[in-house]
C-alpha positions in Angstrom: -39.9 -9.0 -12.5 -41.2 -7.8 -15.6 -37.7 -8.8 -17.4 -37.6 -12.5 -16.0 -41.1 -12.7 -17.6 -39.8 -11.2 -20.7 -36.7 -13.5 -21.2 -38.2 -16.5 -19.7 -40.6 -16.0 -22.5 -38.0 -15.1 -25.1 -36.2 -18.8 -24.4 -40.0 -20.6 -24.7 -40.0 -19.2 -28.1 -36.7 -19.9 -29.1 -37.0 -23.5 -27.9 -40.7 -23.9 -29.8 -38.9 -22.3 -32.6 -36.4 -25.3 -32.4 -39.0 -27.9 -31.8 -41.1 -26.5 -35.2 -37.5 -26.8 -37.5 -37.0 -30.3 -36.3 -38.4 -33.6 -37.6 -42.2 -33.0 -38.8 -45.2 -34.2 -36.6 -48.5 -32.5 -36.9 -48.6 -32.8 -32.9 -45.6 -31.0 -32.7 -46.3 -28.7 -35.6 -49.3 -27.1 -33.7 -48.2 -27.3 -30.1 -45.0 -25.4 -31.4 -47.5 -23.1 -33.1 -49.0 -22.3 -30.1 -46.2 -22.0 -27.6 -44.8 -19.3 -30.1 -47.6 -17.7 -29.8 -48.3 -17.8 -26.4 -44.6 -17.0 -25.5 -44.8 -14.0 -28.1 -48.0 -12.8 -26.0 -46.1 -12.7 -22.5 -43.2 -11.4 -24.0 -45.5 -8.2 -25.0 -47.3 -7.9 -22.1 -45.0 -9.5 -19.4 -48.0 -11.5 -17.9 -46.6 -14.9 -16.3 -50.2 -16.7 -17.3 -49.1 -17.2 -20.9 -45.6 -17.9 -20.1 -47.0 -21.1 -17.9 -49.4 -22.1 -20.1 -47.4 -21.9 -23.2 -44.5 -23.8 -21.0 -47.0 -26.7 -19.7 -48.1 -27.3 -23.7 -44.7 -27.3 -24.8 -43.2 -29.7 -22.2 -46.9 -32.0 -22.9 -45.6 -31.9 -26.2 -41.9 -33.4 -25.3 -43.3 -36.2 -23.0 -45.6 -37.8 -25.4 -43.1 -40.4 -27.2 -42.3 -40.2 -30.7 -44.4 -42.3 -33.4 -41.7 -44.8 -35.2 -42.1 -46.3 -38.7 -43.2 -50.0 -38.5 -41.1 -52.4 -40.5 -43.9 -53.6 -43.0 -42.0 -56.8 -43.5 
């Protein structure tokens, strides 16, 4: 169980990872921030609390719609 933990935790931090190279947000800077480190902490100790938690902020993060530049016209 230990290694479903590990690699489910491994592909949170690869997909933050992704999230943090893409277009810059703060909101996404930080939440990416924190899913790294969260999934970095459950890939060390194999503990499924981070892995959720890190997960829940990280899909939060994809729901909110993107802000859009206004046409100042």
């Amino acid at each position: 169980m230990h290694y479903v933990i590990q690699v489910l935790a491994a592909i949170l931090v690869g997909t933050a990872f992704g999230a943090l190279l893409g277009p810059r947000n703060n909101f996404l800077f930080i939440s990416s921030l924190i899913s790294i480190a969260l999934g970095i902490v459950a890939i060390v100790t194999a503990s499924w609390m981070p892995l959720a938690i890190g997960t829940a902020v990280l899909l939060l993060t994809y729901a909110v719609p993107p802000k859009t530049a206004s046409s100042g016209a």
